[in-house]
KESEVO-599299 format. One record per residue (C-alpha): residue number from 1; chain; x, z, y. Coordinates in Angstrom, 2 decimals, decimal comma. Example, Ala and Ser with C-alpha at 12.3 -4.5 7.8 and 13.67 -1.06 7.14 Angstrom:
<atoms>
+------+------+---------+---------+---------+
| miti | finu |       x |       z |       y |
+------+------+---------+---------+---------+
|    1 |    A |   12,30 |    7,80 |   -4,50 |
|    2 |    A |   13,67 |    7,14 |   -1,06 |
+------+------+---------+---------+---------+
</atoms>
This chain:
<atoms>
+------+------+---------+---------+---------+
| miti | finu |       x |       z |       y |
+------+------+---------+---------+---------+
|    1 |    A |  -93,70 |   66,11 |   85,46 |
|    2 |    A |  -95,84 |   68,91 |   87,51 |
|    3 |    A |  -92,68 |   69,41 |   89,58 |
|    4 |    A |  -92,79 |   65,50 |   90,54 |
|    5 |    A |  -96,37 |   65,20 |   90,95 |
|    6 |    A |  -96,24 |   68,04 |   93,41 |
|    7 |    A |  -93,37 |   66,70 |   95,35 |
|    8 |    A |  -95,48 |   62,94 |   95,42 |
|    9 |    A |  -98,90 |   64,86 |   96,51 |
|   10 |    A |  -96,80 |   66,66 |   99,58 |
|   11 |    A |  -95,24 |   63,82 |  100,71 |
|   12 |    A |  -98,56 |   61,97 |  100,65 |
|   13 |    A |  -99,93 |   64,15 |  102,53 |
|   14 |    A |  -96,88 |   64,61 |  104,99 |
|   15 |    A |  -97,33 |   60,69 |  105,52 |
|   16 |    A | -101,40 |   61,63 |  106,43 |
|   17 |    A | -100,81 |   64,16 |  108,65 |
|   18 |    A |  -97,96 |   61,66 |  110,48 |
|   19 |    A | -100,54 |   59,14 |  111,13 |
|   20 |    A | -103,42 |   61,41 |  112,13 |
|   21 |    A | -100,96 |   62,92 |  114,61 |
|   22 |    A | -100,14 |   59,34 |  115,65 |
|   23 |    A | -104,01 |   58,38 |  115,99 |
|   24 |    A | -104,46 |   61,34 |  118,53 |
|   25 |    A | -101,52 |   60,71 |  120,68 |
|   26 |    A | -102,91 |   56,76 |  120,91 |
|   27 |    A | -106,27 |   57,93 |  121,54 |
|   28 |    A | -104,87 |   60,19 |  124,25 |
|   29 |    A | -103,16 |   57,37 |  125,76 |
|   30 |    A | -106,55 |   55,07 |  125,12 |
|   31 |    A | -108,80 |   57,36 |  127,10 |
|   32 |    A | -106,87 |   58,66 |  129,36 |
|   33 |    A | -107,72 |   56,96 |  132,70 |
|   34 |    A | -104,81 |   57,88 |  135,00 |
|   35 |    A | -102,15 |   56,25 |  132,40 |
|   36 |    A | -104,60 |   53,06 |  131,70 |
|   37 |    A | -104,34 |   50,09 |  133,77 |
|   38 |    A | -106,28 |   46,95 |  133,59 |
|   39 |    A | -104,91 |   43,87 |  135,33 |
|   40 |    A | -101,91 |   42,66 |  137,34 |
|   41 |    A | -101,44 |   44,21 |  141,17 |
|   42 |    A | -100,12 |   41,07 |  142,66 |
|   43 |    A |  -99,80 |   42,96 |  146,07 |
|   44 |    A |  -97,19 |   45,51 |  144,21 |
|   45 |    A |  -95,67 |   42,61 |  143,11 |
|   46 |    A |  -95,65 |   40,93 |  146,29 |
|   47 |    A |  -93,85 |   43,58 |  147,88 |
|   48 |    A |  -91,50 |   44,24 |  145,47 |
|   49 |    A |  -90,26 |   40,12 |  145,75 |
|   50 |    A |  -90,28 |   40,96 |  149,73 |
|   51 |    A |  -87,94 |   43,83 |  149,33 |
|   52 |    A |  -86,00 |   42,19 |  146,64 |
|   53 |    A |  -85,35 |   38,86 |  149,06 |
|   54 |    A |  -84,67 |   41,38 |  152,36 |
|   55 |    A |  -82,22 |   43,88 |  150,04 |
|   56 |    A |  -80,36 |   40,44 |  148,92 |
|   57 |    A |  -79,63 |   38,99 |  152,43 |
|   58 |    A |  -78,61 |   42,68 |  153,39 |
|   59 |    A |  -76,26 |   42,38 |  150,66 |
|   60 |    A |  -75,34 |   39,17 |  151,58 |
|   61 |    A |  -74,18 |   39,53 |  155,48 |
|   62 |    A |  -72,92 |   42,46 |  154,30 |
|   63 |    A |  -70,22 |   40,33 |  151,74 |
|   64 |    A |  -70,01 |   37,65 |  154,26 |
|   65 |    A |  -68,84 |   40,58 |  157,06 |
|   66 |    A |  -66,48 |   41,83 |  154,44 |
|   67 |    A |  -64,89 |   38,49 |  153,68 |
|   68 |    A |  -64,32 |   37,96 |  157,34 |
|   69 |    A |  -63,08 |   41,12 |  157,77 |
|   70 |    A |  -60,59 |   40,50 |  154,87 |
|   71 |    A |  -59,68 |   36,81 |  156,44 |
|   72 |    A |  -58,82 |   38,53 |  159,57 |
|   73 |    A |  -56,52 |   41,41 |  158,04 |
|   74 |    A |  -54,94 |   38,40 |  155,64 |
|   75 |    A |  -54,11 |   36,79 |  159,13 |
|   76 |    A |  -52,75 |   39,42 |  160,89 |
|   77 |    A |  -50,69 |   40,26 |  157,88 |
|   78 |    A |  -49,39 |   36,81 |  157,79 |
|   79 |    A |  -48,36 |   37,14 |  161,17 |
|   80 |    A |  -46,75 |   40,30 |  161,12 |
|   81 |    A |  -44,67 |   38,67 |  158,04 |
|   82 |    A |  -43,98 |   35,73 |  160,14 |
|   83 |    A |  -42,51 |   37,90 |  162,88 |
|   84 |    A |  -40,43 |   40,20 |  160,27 |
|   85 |    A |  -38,81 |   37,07 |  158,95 |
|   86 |    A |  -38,20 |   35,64 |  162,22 |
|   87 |    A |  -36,34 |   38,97 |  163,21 |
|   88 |    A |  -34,73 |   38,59 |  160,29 |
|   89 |    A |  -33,63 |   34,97 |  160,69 |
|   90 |    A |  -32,57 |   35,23 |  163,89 |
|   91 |    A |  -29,88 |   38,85 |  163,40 |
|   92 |    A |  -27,99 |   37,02 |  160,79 |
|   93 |    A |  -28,00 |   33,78 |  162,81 |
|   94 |    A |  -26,79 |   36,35 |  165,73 |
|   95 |    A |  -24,10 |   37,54 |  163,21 |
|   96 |    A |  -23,15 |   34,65 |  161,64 |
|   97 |    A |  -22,60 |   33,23 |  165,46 |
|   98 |    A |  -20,66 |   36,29 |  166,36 |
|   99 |    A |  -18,34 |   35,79 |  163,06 |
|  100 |    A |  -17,59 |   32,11 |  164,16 |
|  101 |    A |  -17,30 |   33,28 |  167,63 |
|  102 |    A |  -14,93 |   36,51 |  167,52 |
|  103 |    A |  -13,55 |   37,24 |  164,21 |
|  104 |    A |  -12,19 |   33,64 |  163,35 |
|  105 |    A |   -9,15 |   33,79 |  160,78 |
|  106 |    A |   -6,41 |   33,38 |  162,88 |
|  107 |    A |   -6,90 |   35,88 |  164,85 |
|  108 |    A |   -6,33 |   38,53 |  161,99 |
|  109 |    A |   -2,77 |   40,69 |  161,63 |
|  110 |    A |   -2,37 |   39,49 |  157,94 |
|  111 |    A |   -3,80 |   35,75 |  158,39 |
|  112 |    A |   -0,08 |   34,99 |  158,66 |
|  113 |    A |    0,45 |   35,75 |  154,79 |
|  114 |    A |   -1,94 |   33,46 |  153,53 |
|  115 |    A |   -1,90 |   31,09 |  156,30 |
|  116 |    A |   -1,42 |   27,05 |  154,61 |
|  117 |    A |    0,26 |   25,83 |  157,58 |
|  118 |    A |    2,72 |   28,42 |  157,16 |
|  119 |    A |    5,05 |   25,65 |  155,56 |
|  120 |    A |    5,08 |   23,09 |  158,56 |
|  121 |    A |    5,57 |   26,44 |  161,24 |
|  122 |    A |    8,08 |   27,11 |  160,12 |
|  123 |    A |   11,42 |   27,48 |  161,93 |
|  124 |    A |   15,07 |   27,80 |  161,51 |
|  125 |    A |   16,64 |   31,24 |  160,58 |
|  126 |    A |   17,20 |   32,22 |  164,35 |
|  127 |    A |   16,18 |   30,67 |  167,75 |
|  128 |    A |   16,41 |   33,28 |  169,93 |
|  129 |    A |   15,65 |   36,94 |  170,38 |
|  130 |    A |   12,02 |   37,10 |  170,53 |
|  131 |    A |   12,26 |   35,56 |  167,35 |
|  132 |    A |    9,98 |   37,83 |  164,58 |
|  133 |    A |   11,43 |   36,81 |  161,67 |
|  134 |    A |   14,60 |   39,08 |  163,19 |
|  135 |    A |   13,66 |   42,07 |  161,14 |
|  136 |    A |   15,78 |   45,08 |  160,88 |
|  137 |    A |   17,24 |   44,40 |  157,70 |
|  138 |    A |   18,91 |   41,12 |  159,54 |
|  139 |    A |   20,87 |   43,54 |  162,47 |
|  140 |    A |   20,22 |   40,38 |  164,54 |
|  141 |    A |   17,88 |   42,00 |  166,90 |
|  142 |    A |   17,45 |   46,12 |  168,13 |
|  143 |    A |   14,87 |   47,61 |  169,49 |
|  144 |    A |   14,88 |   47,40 |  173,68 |
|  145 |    A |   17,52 |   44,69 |  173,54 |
|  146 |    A |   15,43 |   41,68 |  173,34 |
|  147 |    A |   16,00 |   38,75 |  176,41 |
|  148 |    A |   12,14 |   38,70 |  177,12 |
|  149 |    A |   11,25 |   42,18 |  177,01 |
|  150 |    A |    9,24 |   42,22 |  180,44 |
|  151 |    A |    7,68 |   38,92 |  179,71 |
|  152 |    A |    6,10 |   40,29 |  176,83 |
|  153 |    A |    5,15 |   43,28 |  178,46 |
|  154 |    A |    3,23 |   41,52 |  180,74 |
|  155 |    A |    1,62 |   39,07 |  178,55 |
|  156 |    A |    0,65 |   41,87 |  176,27 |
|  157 |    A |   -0,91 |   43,53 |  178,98 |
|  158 |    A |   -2,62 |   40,54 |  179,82 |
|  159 |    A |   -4,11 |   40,17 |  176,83 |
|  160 |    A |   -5,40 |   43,88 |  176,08 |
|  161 |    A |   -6,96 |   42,97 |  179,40 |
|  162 |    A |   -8,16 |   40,02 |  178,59 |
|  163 |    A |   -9,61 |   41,33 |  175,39 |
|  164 |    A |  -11,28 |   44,48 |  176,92 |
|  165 |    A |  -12,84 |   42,05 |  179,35 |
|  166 |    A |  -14,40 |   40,01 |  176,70 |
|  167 |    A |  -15,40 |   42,85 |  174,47 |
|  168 |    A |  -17,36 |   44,08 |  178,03 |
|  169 |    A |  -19,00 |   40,66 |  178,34 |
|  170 |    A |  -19,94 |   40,87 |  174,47 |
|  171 |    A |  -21,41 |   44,16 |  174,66 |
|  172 |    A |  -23,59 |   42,95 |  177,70 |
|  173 |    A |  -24,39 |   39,94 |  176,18 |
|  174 |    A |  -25,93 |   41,49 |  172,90 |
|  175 |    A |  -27,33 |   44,20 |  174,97 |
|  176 |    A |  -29,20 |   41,60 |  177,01 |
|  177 |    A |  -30,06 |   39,91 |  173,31 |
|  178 |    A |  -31,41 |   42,89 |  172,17 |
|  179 |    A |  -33,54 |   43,70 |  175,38 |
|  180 |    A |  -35,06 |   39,75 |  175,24 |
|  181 |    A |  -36,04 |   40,45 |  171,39 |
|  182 |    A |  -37,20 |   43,95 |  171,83 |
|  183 |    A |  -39,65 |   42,81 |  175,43 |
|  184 |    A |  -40,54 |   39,21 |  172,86 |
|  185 |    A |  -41,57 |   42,02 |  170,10 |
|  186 |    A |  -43,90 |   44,25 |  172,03 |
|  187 |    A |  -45,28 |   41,35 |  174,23 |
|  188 |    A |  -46,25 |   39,93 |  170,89 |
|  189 |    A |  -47,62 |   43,51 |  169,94 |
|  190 |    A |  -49,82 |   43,75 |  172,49 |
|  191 |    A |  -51,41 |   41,02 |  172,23 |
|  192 |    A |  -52,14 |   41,90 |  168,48 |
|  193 |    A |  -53,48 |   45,02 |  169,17 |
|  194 |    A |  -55,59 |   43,24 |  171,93 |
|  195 |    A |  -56,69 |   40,89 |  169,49 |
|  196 |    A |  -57,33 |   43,83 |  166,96 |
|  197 |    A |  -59,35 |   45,36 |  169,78 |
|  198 |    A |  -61,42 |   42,84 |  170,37 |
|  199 |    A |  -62,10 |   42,13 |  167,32 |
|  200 |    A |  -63,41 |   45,86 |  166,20 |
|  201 |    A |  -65,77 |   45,61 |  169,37 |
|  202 |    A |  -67,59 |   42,75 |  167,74 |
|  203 |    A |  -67,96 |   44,42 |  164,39 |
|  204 |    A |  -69,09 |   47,93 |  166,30 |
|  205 |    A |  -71,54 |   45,35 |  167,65 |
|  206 |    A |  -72,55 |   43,62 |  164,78 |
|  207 |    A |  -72,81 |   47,15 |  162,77 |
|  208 |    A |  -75,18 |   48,40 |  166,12 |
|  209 |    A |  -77,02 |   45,14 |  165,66 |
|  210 |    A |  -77,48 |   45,70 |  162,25 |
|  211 |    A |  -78,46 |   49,21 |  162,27 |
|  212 |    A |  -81,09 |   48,92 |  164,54 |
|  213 |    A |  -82,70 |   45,80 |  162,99 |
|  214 |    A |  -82,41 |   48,03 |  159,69 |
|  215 |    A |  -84,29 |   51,02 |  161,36 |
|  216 |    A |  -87,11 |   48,47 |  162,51 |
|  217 |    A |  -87,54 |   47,06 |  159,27 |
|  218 |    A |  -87,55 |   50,52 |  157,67 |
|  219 |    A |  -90,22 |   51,82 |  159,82 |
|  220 |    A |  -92,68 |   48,32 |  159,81 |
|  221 |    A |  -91,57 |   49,30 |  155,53 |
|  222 |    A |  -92,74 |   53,11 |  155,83 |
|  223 |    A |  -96,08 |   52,34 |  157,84 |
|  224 |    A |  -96,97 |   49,55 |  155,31 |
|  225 |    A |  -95,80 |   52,38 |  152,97 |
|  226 |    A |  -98,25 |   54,73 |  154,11 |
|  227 |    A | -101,49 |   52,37 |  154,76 |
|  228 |    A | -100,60 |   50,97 |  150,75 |
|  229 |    A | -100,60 |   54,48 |  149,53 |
|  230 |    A | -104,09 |   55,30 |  151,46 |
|  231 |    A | -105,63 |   52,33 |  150,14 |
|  232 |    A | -104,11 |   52,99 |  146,39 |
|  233 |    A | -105,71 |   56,24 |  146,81 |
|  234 |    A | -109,06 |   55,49 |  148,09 |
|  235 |    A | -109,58 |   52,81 |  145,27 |
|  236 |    A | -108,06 |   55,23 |  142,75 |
|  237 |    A | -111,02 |   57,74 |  143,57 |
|  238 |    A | -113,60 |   54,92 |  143,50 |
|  239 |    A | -111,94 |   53,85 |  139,75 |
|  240 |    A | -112,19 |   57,66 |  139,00 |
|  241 |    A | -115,80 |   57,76 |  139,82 |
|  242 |    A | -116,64 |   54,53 |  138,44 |
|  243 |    A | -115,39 |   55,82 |  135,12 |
|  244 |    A | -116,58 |   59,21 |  135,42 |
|  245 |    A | -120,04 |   57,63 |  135,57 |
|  246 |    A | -119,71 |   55,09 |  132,80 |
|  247 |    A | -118,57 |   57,58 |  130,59 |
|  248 |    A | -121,58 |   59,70 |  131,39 |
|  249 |    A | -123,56 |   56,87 |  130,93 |
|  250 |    A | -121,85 |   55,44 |  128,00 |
|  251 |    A | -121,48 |   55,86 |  124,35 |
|  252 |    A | -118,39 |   57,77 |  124,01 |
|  253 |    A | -119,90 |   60,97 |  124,98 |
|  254 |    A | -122,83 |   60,59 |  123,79 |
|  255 |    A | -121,38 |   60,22 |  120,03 |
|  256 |    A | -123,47 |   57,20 |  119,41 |
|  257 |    A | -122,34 |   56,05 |  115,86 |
|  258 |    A | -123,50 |   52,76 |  116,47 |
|  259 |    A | -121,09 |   51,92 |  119,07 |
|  260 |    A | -118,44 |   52,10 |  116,06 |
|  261 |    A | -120,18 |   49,02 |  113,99 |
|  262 |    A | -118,23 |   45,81 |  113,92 |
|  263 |    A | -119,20 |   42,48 |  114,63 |
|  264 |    A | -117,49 |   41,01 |  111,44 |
|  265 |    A | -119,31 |   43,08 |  109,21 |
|  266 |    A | -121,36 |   46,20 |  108,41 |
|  267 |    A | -118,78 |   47,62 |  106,20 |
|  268 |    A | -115,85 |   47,97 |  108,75 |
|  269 |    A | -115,79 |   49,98 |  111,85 |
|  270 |    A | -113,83 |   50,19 |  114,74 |
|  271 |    A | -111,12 |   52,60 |  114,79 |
|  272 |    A | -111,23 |   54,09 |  118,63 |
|  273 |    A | -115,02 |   54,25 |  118,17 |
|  274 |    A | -115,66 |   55,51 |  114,87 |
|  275 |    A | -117,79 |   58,94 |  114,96 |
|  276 |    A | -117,67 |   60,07 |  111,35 |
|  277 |    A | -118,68 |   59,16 |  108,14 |
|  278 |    A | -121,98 |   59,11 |  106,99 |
|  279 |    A | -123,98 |   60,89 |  104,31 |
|  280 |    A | -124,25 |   58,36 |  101,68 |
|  281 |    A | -120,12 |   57,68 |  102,01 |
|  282 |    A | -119,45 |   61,07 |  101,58 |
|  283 |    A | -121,70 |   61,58 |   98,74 |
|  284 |    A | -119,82 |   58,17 |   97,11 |
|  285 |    A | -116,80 |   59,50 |   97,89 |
|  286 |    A | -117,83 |   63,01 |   96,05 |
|  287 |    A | -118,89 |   60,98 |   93,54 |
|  288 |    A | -115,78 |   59,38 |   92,82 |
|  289 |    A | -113,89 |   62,51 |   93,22 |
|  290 |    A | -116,30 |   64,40 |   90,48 |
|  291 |    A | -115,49 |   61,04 |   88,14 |
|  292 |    A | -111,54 |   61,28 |   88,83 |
|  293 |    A | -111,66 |   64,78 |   87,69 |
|  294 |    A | -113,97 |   64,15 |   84,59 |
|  295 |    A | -111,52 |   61,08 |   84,12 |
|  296 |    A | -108,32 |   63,57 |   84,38 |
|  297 |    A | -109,86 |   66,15 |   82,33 |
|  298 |    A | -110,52 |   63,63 |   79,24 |
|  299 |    A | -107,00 |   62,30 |   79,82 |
|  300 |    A | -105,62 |   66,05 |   79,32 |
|  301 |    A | -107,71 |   66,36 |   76,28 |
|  302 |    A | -106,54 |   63,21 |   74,62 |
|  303 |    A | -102,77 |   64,41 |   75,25 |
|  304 |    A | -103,47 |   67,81 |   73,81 |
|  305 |    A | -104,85 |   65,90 |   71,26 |
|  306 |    A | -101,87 |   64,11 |   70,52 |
|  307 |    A |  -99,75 |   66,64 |   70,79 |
|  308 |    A | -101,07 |   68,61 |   68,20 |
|  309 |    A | -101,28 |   65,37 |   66,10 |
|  310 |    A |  -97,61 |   65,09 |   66,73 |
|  311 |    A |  -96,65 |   68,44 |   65,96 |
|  312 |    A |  -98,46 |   68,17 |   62,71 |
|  313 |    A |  -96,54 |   65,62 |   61,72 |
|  314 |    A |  -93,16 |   66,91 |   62,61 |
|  315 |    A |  -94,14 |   70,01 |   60,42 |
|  316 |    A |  -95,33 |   67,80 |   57,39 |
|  317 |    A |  -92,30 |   65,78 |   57,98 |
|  318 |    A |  -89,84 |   68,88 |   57,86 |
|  319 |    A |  -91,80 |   70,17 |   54,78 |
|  320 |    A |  -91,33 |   67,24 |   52,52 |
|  321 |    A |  -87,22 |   67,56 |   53,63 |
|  322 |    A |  -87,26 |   71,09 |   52,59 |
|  323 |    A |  -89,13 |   70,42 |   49,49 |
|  324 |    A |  -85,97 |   67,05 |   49,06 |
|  325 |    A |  -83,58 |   68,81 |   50,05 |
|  326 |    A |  -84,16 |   71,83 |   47,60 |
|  327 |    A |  -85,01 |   68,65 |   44,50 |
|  328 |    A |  -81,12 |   67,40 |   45,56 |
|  329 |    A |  -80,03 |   71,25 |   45,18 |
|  330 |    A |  -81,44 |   71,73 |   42,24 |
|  331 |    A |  -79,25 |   68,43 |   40,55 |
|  332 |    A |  -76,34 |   69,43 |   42,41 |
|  333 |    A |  -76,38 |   72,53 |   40,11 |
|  334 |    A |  -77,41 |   71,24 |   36,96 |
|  335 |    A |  -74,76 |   68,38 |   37,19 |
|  336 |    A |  -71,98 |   71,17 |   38,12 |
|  337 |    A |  -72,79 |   73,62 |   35,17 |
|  338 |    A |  -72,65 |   70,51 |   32,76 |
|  339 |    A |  -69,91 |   69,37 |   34,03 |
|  340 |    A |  -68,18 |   73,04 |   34,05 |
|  341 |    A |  -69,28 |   73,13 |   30,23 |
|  342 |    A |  -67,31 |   69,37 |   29,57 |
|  343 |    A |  -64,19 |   71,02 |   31,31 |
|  344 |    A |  -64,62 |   74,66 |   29,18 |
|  345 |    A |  -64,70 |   72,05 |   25,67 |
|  346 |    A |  -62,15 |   70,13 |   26,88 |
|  347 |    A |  -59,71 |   73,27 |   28,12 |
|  348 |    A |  -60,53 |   74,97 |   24,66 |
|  349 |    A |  -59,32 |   71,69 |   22,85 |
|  350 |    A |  -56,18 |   71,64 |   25,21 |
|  351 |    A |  -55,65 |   74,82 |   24,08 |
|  352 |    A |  -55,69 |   74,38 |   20,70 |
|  353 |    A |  -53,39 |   71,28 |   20,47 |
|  354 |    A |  -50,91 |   73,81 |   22,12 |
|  355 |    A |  -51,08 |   76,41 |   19,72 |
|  356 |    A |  -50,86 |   73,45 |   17,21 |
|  357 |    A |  -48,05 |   71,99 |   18,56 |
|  358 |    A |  -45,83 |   75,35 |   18,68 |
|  359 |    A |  -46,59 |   76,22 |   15,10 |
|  360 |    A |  -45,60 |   72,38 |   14,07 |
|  361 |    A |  -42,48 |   73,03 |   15,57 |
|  362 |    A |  -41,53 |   76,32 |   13,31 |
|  363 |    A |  -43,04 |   75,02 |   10,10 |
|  364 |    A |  -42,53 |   71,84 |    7,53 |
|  365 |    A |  -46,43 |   71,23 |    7,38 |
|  366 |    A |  -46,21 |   67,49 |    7,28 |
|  367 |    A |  -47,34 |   65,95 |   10,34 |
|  368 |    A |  -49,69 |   63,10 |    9,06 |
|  369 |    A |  -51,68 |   65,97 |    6,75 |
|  370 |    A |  -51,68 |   67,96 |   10,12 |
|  371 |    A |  -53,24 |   65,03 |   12,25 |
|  372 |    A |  -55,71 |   64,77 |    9,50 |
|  373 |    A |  -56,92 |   67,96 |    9,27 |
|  374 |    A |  -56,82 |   67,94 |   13,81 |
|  375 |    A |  -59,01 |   64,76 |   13,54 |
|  376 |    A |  -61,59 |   66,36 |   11,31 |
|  377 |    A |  -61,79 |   69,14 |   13,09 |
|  378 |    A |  -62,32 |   67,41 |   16,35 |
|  379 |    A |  -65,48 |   65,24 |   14,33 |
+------+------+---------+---------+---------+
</atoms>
């Protein structure tokens, strides 16, 4: 109980010392006149809505420049997308052209294997001696001995004439292609990159527009800056001397109790005011300090009291089971001594019927005189 009564008194007083420290640090914050202000500065506030309204339409051109600046990349992206597909459409179209054109079917060495008008060309087994089907395996036809051998010398010169001329006029003719597209491309280049140009000279404008606007409104900001500050701290000295004298002048220092009295009644006091006790509280409170001991010294004496009174009785109490317990003792051994005597009669009478019995069995001592003379005996 001590050990628990200790721990209760410390943490009491733990909780004391918490809210004294507490009271000083709000009293320090109370009367200290640099952290206390009274009032609303609607001039601060003012300024700070200015800045807040100026800082949001800053941010705002500055999204709005961004957006347009994103619309105009999102353009020029399109268009360069446009032009890539256009290139695009336009060399297969060129291909697909030049397919049609100059590699056409028939004009392939095998198209005459899978040819399906090969049925209706056809012609009898010879017709003469330019005939192709003559193969060697026919000995219809030798090499040099054909009819039309000149003819077809000249016509095949003819044709690899004919075909180196158009192969000259087709390389020309997608050279001069390619030139048109390739001039068509950087034409078109240019003028994006003049475009481009143009564009970045109005946003080195608009950032030289904006810069120096910004630098104007910063310093019209730092010389209201500076004539706020000298004001703040001309009227902070004035506060500083206005409360340097009131305090002089007041109460506070002059540790007037009275200034602690409250208007709701003589018995309660105001907390950032209060100077002290009095003399007749602290003798009351002595008072009832000097009782609380008298009261706890009584209260000791009344459990000493009763624990005497109750170790009395547990000593009477024990006494009178000693004093049973030895009475039951005393019983127990009168009861086992009788009943050892019953069982020494009883044993000697066993005995006896034995010896009886053995001597019946070697004599002719008739057995109703013998139970006769053992029933007398036992009476």
């Amino acid at each position: 109980m001590s050990r628990l009564g200790l721990q209760r008194d410390l943490q009491e007083a733990a909780a004391l010392e918490r809210r004294r420290q507490r009271e000083l640090h709000r009293q320090g914050r109370i009367f200290n006149a640099r952290l206390r202000t009274i009032g609303v500065d609607k001039d601060a506030l003012d300024t700070q809505v200015k800045d807040r309204k100026i800082q949001e339409a800053a941010e705002k051109a500055r999204n709005e420049e961004l957006a347009n600046e994103m619309k105009q990349n999102d353009k020029i992206m399109c268009m360069l997308e446009e032009r890539q597909k256009n290139d695009i459409r336009n060399r297969n179209k060129a291909i697909s052209e030049f397919r049609k054109n100059f590699q056409k079917p028939e004009t392939r060495r095998e198209f005459d294997l899978s040819d399906p008008q090969a049925l209706k060309k056809d012609r009898p087994a010879r017709l003469s001696d330019s005939d192709p089907r003559c193969t060697v395996s026919g000995l219809q036809k030798f090499m040099g001995e054909d009819l039309n051998y000149d003819q077809r010398m000249k016509f095949q010169k003819e044709q690899l004439r004919e075909w180196s001329l158009q192969q000259q006029r087709d390389c020309k003719n997608a050279l001069a292609d390619q030139k048109f597209a390739d001039d068509l491309h950087d034409k078109h280049r240019i003028e994006l990159d003049q475009q481009t140009m143009e564009q970045q000279h109005k946003e080195e404008e608009n950032k030289r527009a904006v810069c120096a606007a910004t630098k104007d409104f910063n310093k019209t900001q730092a010389a209201e800056l500076a004539e706020r500050k000298k004001l703040e701290k001309y009227q902070k000295m004035k506060d500083d001397m206005d409360e340097i004298s009131s305090l002089l002048q007041g109460d506070l220092l002059s540790e007037n109790p009275e200034q602690a009295a409250s208007s709701f009644g003589r018995h309660r006091v105001i907390p950032d005011r209060w100077k002290g006790m009095t003399q007749d509280q602290l003798m009351a409170i002595r008072y009832s300090q000097q009782q609380q001991v008298l009261e706890k010294l009584r209260l000791k004496e009344e459990e000493c009291r009763r624990d005497a009174e109750w170790d009395r009785q547990s000593i009477q109490a024990a006494r009178a089971q000693l004093v049973i317990e030895r009475h039951q003792q005393r019983q127990n051994k009168e009861r086992r001594q009788a009943l050892d005597n019953v069982n020494a009669e009883l044993s000697q009478q066993q005995k006896s019927k034995n010896i009886y019995l053995k001597e019946e069995a070697y004599s002719n001592f008739p057995t109703d005189q013998y139970y006769a003379q053992f029933n007398t005996t036992s009476r």
